[in-house]
N, C-alpha and C positions, 0 to 999 in steps of 0.2 A: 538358531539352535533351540529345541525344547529349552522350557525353559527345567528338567529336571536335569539335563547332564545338565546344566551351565550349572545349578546348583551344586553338581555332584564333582564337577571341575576344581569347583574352590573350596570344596568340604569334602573329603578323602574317609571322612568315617561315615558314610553317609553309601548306604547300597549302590551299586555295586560293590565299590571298593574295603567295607567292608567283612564282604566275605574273603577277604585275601589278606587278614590279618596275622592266618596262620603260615602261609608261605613264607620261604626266605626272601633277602633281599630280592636276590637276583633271577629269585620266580616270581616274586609281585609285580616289578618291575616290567618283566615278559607280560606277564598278563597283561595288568593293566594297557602296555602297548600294543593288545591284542585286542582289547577294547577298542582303544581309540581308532584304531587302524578300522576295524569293523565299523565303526560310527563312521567313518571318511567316507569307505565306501557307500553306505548305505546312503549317504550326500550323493553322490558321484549317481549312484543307480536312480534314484528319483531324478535327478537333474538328465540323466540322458538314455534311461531306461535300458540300458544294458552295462554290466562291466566283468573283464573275462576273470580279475581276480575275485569276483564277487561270484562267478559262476564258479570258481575253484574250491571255493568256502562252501557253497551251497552242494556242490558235489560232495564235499567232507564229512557232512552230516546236518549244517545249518541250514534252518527251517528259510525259506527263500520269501517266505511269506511276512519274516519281520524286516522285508527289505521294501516290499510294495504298499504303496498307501498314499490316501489321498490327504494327507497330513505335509507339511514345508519339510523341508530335508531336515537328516534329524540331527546333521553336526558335520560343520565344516572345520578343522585343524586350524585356528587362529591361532597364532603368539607373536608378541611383539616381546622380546628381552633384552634389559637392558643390565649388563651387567660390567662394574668398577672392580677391583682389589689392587690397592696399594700394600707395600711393606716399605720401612725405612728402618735405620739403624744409625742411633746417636753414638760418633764412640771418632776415634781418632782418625778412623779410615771410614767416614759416614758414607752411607749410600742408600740410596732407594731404587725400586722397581716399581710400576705401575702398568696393570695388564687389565686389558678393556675386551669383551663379548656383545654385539648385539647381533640379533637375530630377529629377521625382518623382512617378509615378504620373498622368504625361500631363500635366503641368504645369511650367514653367516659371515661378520667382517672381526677378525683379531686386529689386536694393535696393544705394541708395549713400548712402553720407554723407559728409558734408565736416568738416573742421574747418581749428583757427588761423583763417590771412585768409581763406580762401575762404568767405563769407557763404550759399554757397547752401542750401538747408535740403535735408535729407533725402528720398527719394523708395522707395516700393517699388511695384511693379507685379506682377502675374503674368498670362500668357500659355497659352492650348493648347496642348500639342503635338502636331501630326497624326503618327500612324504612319508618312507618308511623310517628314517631317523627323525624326521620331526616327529612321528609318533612316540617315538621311544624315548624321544628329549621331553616331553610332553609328560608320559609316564613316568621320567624320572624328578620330575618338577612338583609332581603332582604327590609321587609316594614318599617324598623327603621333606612334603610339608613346607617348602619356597618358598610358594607365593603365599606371604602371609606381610598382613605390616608392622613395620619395627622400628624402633627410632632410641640407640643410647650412642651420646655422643660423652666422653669423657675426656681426661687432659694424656696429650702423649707424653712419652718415658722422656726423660731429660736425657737421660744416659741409661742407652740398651736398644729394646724395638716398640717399634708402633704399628701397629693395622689401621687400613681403612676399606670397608666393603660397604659396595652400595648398590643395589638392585630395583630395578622397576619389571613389573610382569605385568601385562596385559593377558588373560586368557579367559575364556568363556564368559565374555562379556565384564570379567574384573578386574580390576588394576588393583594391584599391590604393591608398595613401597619402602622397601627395608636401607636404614643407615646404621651403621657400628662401626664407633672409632675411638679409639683410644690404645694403652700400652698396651703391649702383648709381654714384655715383659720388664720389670723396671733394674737394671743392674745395682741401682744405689742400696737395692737391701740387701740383705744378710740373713740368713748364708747366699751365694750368687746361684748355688745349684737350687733354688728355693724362690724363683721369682715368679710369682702371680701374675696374672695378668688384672688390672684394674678392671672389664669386663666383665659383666653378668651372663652377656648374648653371646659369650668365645665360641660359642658352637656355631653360631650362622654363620662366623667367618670359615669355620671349618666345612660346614656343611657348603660353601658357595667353590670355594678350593674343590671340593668334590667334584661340582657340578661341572669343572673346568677339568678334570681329571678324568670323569666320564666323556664328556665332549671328545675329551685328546681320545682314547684309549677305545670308546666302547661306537665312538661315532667316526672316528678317523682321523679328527681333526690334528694332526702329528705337530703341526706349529705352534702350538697352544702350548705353553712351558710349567711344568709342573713350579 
């Protein structure tokens, strides 16, 4: 991979991306997948000197000429994701959930398990993944700012809930590795409709929930539990 997308992979303010500052989510998001998808191709055409979606693009209006070159391909769709979220709840009727993501060599495998009260048994599945959602899983990795590293580990709630999320990204030659754990929220304070979470980082947990929520929803992935 040049080595300017690999830079442009794991730094999102950084040209191309942006000029898409001004878009909405969910047009940046396109874009950018329309990027990356473009860069696949232009992989795919050096490596076999033809490809009929690239002549589709080229027919559209794109210049055919940022496709040929006696340059290495200019980016192949890598990622390796590894993706943890737990919840638990301290209280008279305790339980937990723990739902796992990795993504790896075109595949997507889920798996959840329960414990305490929640009786339901364990599940794992694995799924394809088409080049054209890995692009868009990609894109949305990349506009939400992900792969980044992060590390606050704190103490869980005695009594109420606890988070734990934890991610590894591998993409454009980078590894990234975020951990956050601690209350989400603690019941022993006062008022109870008034419970903070002891976390700084609460938004990575939210923002990974997302990422799992996209997956379900925007990728297909239907098993994947909100």
């Amino acid at each position: 991979m040049h080595a300017f997308w690999r830079s442009a992979l794991t730094n999102p303010h950084k040209e191309p991306f942006v000029a898409l500052r001004n878009l909405s989510s969910v047009r940046r998001i396109a874009a950018l997948s329309a990027i990356i998808t473009i860069l696949y191709l232009s992989s795919t055409c050096a490596q076999t000197g033809s490809s009929p979606e690239l002549s589709a693009l080229t027919a559209g209006g794109i210049e055919s000429s940022a496709f040929h070159s006696d340059e290495k391909p200019a980016m192949s769709i890598d990622l390796f994701l590894e993706v943890h979220v737990s919840t638990s709840e301290q209280s008279k009727d305790s339980h937990g959930r723990s739902r796992s993501v990795v993504v790896k060599d075109g595949l997507v495998t889920y798996s959840v398990r329960y414990s305490g009260m929640d009786p339901r048994p364990a599940r794992k599945e694995s799924f394809s993944l088409s080049k054209e959602n890995l692009a868009k899983l990609v894109a949305y990795i990349i506009q939400k700012g992900l792969n980044r590293d992060l590390r606050e580990i704190r103490s869980n709630a005695t009594l109420g809930t606890s988070i734990n999320v934890s991610t590894k990204i591998e993409l454009g030659g980078a590894v990234t590795e975020a951990k956050v754990s601690g209350a989400y929220s603690d019941w022993t304070r006062i008022p109870r409709h008034k419970t903070p979470s002891n976390l700084e980082n609460l938004d990575y947990y939210h923002d990974i929930n997302g990422l799992l929520m996209f997956m379900r929803s925007a990728l297909g992935f239907a098993a994947i539990e909100p």
